[in-house]
N, C-alpha and C positions, 0 to 999 in steps of 0.2 A: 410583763417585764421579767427577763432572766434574774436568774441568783446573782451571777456573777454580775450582769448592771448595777441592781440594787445594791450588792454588798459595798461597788465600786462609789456608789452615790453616798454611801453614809462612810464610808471611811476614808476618802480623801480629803472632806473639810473636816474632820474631826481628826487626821493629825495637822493639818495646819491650824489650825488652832489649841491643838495640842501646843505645837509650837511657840502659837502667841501664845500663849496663859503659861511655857516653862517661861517665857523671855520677861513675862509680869514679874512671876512671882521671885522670881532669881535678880532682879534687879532691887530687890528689896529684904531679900535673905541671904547669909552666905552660909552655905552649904554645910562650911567643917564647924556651924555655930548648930546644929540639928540636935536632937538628944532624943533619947527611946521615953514618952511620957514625962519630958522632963527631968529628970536621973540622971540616966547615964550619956556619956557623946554616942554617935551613931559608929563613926570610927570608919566611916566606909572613904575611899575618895573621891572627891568631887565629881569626878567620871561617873562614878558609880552611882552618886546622888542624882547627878543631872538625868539618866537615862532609864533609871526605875521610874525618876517620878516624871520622867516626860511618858514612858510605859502606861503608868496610872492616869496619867491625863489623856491619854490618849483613847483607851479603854472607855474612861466615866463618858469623854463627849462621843462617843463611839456607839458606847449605851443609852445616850440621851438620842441618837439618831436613828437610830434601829425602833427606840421605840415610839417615834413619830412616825417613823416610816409606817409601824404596825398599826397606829392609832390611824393616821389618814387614809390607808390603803380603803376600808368601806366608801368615803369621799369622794375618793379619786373611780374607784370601779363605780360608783352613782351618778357622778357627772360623766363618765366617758358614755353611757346608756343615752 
């Protein structure tokens, strides 16, 4: 299988679901209520909020599929034998 297939298979459910999981957590949070550790406000705007941490979502399920990918790959080359 190409880089470029592979790369294509873990990163396009993992930003739709990046997706779902900003649409979760923002229905229950609002953004300009954020604070650095509890302290300070974050101060950023809501743009700003929404699309770092849809970045960071996007990233973690990104990194949770990459390394499935790596864990199954032995699996997958044993059964295709």
């Amino acid at each position: 299988m190409s880089f470029t297939l592979r790369a294509l298979l873990i990163a396009w459910p993992a930003f739709v679901m990046a997706g779902v999981l900003e649409m979760l957590v923002f229905a229950v949070v609002d953004p300009a209520s954020l604070t650095w550790f509890g302290h300070e406000p974050i101060g950023w705007s809501n743009n700003a909020v929404y699309s770092v941490t849809f970045l960071i979502f996007w990233a973690a399920m990104a990194t949770a599929g990459a390394i499935t990918q790596l864990l199954a790959e032995p699996l997958i080359s044993s059964s295709a034998r």
